[in-house]
C-alpha positions as CSV (number, residue, x, y, z in Angstrom):
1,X,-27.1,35.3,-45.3
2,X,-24.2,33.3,-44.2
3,X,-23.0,32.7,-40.4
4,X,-19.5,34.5,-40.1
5,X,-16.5,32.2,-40.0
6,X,-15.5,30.6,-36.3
7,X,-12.7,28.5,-37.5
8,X,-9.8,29.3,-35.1
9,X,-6.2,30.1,-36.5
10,X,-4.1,27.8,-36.3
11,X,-0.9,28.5,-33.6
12,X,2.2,28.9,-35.1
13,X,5.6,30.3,-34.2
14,X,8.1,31.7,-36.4
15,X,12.1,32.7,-35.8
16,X,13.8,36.1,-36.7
17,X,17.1,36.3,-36.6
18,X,18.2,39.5,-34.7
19,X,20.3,42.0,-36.8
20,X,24.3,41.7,-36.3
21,X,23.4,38.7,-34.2
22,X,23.1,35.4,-35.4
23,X,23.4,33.7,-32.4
24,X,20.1,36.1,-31.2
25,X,16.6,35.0,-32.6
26,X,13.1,36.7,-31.9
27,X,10.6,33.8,-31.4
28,X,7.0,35.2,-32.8
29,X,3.6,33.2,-31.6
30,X,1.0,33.8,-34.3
31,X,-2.5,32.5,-34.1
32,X,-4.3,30.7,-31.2
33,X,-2.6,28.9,-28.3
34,X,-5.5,27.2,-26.8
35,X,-7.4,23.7,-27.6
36,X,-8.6,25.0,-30.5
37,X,-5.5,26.1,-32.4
38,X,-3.8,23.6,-31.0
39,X,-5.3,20.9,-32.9
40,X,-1.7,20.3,-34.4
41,X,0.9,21.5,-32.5
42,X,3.2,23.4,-34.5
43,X,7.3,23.2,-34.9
44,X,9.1,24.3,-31.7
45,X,12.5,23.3,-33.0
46,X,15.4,25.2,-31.8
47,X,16.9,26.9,-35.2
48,X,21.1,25.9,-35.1
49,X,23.2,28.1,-33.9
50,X,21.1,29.9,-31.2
51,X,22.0,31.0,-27.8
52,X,19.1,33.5,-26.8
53,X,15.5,34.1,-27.7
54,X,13.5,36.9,-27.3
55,X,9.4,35.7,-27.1
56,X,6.6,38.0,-28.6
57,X,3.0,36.9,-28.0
58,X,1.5,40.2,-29.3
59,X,-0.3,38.3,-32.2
60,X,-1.1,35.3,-30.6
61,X,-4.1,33.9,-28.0
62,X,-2.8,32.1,-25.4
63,X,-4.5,30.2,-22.5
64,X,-3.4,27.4,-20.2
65,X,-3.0,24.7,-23.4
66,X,-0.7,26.9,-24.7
67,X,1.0,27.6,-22.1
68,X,1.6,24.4,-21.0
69,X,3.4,23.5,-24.2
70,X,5.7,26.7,-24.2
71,X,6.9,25.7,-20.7
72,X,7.1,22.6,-22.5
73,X,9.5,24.1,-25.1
74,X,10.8,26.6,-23.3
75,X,12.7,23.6,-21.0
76,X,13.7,22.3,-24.1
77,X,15.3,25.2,-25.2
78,X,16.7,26.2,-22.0
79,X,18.1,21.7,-22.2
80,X,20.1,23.1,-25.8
81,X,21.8,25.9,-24.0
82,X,19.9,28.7,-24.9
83,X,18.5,31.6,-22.8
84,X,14.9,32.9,-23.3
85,X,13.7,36.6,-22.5
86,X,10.0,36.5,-22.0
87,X,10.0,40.2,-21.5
88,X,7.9,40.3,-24.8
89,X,5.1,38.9,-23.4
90,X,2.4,41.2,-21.9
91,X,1.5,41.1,-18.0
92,X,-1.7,38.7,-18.0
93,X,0.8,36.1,-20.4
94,X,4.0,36.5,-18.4
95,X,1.7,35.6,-15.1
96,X,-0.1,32.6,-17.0
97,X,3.1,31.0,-17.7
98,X,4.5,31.3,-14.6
99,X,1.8,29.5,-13.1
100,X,1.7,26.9,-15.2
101,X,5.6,26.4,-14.8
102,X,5.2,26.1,-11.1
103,X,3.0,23.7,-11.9
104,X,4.5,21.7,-13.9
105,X,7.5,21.4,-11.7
106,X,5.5,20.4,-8.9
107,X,4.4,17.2,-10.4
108,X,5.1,14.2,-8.4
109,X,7.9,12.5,-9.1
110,X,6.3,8.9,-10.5
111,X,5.3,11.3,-13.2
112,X,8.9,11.3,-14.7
113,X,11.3,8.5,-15.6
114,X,14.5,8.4,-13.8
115,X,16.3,5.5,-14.9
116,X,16.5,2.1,-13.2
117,X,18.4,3.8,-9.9
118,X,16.0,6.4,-10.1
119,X,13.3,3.6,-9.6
120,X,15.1,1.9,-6.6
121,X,15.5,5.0,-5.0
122,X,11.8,6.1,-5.4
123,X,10.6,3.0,-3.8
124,X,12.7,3.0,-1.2
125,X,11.6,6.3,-0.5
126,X,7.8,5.4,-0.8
127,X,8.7,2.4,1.7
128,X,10.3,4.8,4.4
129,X,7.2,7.1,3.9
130,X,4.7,4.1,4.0
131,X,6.4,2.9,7.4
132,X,6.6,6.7,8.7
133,X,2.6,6.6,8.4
134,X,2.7,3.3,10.0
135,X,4.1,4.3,13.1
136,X,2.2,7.5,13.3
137,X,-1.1,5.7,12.8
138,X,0.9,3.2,15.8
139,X,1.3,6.1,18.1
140,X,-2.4,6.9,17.9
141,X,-3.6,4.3,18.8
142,X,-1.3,4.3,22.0
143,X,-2.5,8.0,22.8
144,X,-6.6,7.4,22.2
145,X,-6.2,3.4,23.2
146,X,-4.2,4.2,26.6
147,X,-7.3,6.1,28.7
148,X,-9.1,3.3,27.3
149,X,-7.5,0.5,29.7
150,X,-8.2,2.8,32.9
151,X,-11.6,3.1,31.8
152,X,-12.7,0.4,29.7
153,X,-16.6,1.3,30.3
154,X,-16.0,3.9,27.6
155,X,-15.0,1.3,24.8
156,X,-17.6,1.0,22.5
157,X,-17.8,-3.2,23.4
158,X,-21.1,-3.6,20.9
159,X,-18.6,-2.9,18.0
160,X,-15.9,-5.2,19.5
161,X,-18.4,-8.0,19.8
162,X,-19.1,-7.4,16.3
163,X,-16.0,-7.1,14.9
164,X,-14.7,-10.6,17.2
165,X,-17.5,-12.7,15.3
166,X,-16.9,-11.2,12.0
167,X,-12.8,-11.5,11.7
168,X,-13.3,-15.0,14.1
169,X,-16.1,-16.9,14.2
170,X,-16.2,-17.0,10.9
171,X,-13.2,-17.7,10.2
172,X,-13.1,-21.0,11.2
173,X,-13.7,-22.8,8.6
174,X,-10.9,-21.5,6.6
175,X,-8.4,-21.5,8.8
176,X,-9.5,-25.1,10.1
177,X,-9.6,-26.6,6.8
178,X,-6.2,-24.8,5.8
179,X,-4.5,-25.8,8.6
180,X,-6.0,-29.4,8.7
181,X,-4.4,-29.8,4.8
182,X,-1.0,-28.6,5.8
183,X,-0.5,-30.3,8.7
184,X,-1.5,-33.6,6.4
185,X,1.2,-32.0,3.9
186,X,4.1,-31.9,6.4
187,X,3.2,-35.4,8.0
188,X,3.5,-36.7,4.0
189,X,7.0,-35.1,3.7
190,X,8.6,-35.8,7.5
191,X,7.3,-39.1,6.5
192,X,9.0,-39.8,3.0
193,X,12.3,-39.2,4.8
194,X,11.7,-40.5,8.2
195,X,10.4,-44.1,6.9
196,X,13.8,-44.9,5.1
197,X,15.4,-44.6,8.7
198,X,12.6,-46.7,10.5
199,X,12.2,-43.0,12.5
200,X,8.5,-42.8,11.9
201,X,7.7,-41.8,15.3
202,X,9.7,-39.2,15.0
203,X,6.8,-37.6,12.4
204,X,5.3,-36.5,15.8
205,X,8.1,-34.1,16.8
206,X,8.6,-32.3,13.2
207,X,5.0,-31.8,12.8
208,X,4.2,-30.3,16.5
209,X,7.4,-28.4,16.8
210,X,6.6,-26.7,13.5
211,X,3.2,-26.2,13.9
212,X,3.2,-24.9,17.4
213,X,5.9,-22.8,17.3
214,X,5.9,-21.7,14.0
215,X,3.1,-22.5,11.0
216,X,0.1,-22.5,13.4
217,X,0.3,-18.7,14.5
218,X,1.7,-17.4,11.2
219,X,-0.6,-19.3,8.8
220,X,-4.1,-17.7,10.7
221,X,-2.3,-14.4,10.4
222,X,-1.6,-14.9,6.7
223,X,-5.6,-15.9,6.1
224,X,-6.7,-13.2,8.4
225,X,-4.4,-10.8,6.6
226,X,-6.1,-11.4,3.9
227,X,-9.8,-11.6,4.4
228,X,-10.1,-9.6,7.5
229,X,-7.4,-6.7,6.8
230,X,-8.7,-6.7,3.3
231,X,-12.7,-6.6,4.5
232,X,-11.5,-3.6,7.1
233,X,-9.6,-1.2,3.7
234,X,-12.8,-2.0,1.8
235,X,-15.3,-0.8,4.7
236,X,-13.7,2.4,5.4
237,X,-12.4,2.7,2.1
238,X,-16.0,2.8,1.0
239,X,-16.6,5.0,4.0
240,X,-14.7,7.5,2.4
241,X,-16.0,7.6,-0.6
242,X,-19.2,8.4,0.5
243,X,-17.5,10.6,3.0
244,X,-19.4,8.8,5.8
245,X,-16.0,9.4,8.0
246,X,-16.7,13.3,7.4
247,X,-20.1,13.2,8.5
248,X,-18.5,11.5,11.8
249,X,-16.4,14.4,11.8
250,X,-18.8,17.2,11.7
251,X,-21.0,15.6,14.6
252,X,-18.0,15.4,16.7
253,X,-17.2,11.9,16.7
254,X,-13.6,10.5,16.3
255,X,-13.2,7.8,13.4
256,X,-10.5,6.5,15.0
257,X,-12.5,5.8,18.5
258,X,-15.4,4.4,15.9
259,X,-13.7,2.8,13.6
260,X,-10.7,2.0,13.9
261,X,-10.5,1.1,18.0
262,X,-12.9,-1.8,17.8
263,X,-11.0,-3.3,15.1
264,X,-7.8,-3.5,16.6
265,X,-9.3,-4.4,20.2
266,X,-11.4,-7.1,18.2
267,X,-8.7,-8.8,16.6
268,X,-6.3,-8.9,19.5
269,X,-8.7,-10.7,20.8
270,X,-9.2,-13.3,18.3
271,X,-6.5,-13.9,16.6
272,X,-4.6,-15.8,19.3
273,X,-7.8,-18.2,19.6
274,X,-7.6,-18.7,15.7
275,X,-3.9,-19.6,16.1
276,X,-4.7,-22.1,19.0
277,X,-7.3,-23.6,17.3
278,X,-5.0,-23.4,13.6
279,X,-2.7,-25.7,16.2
280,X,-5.1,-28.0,17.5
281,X,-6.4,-28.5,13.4
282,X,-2.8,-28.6,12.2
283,X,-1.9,-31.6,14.4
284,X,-4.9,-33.1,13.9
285,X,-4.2,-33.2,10.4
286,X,-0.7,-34.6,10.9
287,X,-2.3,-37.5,13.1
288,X,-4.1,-38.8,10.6
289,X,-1.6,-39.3,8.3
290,X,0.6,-40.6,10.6
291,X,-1.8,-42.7,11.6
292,X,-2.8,-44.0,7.6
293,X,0.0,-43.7,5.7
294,X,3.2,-44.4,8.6
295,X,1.8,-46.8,10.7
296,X,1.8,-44.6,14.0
297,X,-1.2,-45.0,16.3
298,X,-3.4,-41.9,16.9
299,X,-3.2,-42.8,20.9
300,X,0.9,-42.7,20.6
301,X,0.7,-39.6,18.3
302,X,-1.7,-37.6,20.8
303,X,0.3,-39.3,24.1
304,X,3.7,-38.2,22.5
305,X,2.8,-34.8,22.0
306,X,3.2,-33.4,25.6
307,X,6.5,-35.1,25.6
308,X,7.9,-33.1,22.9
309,X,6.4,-29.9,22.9
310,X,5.1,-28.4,26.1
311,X,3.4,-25.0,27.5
312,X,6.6,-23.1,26.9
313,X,6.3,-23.7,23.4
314,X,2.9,-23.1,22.9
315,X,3.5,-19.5,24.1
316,X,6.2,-18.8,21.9
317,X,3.9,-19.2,19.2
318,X,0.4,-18.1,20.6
319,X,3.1,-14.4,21.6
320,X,3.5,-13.4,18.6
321,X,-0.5,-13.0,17.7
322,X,-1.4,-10.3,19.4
323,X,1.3,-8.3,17.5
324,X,0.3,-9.8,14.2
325,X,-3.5,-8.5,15.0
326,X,-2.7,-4.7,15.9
327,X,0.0,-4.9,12.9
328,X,-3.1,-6.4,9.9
329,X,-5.7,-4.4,11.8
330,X,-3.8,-0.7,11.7
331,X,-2.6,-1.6,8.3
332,X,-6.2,-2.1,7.4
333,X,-7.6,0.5,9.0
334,X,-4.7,3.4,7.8
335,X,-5.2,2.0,3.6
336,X,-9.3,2.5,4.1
337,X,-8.4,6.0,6.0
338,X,-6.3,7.2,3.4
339,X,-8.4,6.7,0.3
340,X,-9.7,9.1,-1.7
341,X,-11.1,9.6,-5.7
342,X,-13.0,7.1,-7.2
343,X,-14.6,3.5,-6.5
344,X,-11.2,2.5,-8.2
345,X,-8.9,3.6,-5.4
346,X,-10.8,1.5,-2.8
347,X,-9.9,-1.5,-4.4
348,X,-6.1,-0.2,-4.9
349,X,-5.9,0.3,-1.5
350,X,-7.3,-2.9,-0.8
351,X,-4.3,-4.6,-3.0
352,X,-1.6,-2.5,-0.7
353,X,-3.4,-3.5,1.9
354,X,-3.1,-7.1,1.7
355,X,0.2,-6.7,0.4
356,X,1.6,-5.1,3.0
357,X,0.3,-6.7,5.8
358,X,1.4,-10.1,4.9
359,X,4.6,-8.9,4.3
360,X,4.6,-7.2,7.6
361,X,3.5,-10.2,9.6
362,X,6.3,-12.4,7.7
363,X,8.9,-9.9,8.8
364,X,7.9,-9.9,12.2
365,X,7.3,-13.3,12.4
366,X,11.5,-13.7,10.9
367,X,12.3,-10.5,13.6
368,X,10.7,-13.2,16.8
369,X,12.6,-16.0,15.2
370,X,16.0,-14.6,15.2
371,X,15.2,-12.6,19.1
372,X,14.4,-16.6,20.1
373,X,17.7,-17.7,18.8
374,X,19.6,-14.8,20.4
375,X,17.6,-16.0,24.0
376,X,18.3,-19.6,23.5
377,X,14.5,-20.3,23.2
């Protein structure tokens, strides 16, 4: 005794021309509309010449596959000029396909191609909505970090601690090599140029004014950008995943007060020290070649440095920290927040996250350059 035969028919259309109207077709689905008769899709060429189509379904099985590709060539149809009737179709079919047109218009917008201007203008729309959840995630932190300064007993100062000797203590080393190395780099070049003119002194004011004011500040909020920022999107990133942040949800607990609070408090904290001491290791580097390769004694190089640069310009640099920190550490904090999906997405976030940050601490460093200029600073 043989099984009885499950091979699905194949789906088909077919066209019928309307009588006394050629410009009138009837468009007849035949077979199965679904993954199974859908194996090849069939012809949904528009026959020449015609302006409206009638649908009938009557014969035909359809489910969300096939509905999906006569939305699919419906829009196509409706792109050649004709109109389609769906009036053929019975109740359950008629409200299939109108919820799989809905959704197919509501796909997001990366999912089609609009041209090069249709690019810019997609980014630039992504940017403004990327800074608009910036400064929401800003104005939260003002609204829970406020009360905070009036009672400071309620901060959670265990996590702070924590947070201070894992973005700063050890981050030393980095940033105090790093800076050490460019400083050695800036002294090499000042020098080049300065020894033809018999100006090597002068190596001590280019390398101080730069670093102090400028490189020091900006370089430890490049590195911290990039392995603290990136360490605080990874961490809550993974937080979500595991939905950790809900279960502080459902026992009542904020994870912005947990989470995100310490963070920001931590690195105010220590990212001006990491800029004073990127200073101290920047100069230091600059010494020592001066010292080898220009001929200028350590004791004039550390006796001139007072001379040229003095508190004032220590603060203009050391300022700007502070507003580097909340800037990486919100960033950080808002990527990790915001994923969702997969293992993957933590480490897309993480990407954005670095990305963005650095970017934002280079614009702001740019904004304080040109507001100094403007106060004759």
């Amino acid at each position: 005794m043989t099984a009885p035969s499950t091979a699905a028919a194949p789906a088909a259309l077919t066209w019928a021309a309307q009588a006394g109207a050629s410009e009138r077709r009837v468009c007849r689905l035949q077979g199965e509309w679904n993954a199974r008769g859908l194996t090849r899709e069939p012809d949904t060429g528009l026959p020449a010449g015609t302006r409206h189509i009638t649908l009938d379904a009557s014969s035909a099985t359809l489910d969300t596959s096939g509905a999906l590709l006569l939305v699919r060539s419906m829009a196509q149809w409706q792109g050649a000029g004709a109109t389609v009737d769906v009036s053929g179709l019975n109740a359950s079919q008629q409200q299939l396909l109108d919820l799989v047109r809905r959704r197919a218009l509501a796909l997001p917008p990366a999912a089609r191609r609009l041209g090069l201007l249709g690019d810019i203008g997609r980014a630039a729309l992504m940017a403004l909505d990327e800074l608009r959840a910036l400064l929401a995630f800003i104005g939260e932190l003002v609204w829970r970090g406020a009360p905070l300064l009036l009672q400071p007993w309620r901060m959670r100062w265990r996590e702070v601690i924590h947070e201070i000797d894992a973005a700063g203590l050890r981050a030393l080393g980095i940033i105090g090599l790093l800076s050490f190395l460019i400083g050695m780099v800036m002294a090499y070049q000042a020098g080049a140029t300065l020894e033809t003119y018999g100006a090597n002194i002068l190596i001590v004011n280019l390398v101080s004014i730069i670093t102090l004011r400028e490189l020091g500040p900006l370089l430890a909020a490049i590195l911290v950008a990039g392995r603290t920022g990136s360490s605080y999107t990874a961490q809550i990133g993974t937080m979500r995943i595991t939905e950790e942040v809900d279960a502080l949800r459902a026992l009542g607990l904020s994870p912005f007060d947990m989470l995100v609070l310490p963070k920001v408090i931590a690195l105010i904290i220590t990212l001006p020290l990491l800029a004073l001491f990127a200073d101290v290791m920047g100069l230091a580097g600059g010494g020592v070649v001066a010292a080898v390769g220009y001929g200028v004694p350590l004791s004039e190089y550390i006796a001139r440095i007072p001379q040229v640069v003095g508190l004032k310009m220590l603060m203009l640099g050391l300022v700007k920290a502070p507003v580097f920190a909340v800037v990486i550490a919100l960033v950080g904090c808002m990527q990790g927040l915001r994923v969702s999906g997969s293992a993957a997405a933590v480490g897309r976030a993480t990407t954005v996250s670095v990305v963005q940050a650095i970017f934002l601490v280079i614009v702001i460093d740019a904004s304080f350059s040109v507001l100094y200029n403007l106060l004759h600073l």
